[in-house]
N, C-alpha and C positions, 0 to 999 in steps of 0.2 A: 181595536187591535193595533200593535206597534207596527210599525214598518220597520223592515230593514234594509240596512244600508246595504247594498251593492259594492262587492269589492273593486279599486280601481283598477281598470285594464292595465295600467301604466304598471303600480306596483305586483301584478301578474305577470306580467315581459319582463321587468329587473330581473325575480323570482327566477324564472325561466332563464334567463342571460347568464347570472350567477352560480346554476345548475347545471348549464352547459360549459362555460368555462371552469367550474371544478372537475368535471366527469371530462376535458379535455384535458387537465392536465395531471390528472390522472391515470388517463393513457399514456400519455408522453415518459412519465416518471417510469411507469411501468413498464414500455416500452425499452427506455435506456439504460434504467439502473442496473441489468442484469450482465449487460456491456459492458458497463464499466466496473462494475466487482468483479467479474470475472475477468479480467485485462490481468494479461501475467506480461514481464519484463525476463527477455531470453538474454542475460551474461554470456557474451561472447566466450569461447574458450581461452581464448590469447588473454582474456582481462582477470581470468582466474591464477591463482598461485598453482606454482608446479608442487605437488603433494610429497614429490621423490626428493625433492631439492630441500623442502623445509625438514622431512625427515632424515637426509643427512647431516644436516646442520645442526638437528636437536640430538641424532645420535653423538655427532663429536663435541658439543657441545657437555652435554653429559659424560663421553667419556672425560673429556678434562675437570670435571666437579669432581669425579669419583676418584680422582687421583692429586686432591687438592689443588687444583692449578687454576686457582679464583681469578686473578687478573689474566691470566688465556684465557677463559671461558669467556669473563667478562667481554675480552677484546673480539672475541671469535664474535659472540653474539653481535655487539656493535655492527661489526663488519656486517652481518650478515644483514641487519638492517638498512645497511648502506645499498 
């Protein structure tokens, strides 16, 4: 009858070592990632544009195209970027 070999203890505990540190950082992962995709960035209100301000500017802006006044439009705009 053959014998068999006997597995080593040694390569048993790698096995086992290898299996706990994946199943560790697979908590971890788990743990974190949900923290970090769900992380929102709150825009100050002062660092947004005033919506009334740019809307008068594209109103006057327009009215001078609609009355051919190309170089005032143009300059109006400039400015406005200034």
């Amino acid at each position: 009858m053959p014998t068999r070999t006997q597995p080593s203890p040694t390569r048993g505990r790698s096995l086992a070592v290898s299996l706990a540190r994946a199943a560790l950082v697979a908590v971890v992962v788990c743990a974190v990632l949900p923290a970090v995709l769900g992380a929102q960035v709150r825009i100050p209100d002062e660092a947004l544009p005033d919506n009334g301000e740019l809307q008068r500017v594209l109103a006057k802006g327009h009215e001078l195209e609609s009355q051919h006044r190309w170089g005032e439009a143009l300059a109006h705009y400039e400015h406005a970027l200034r």
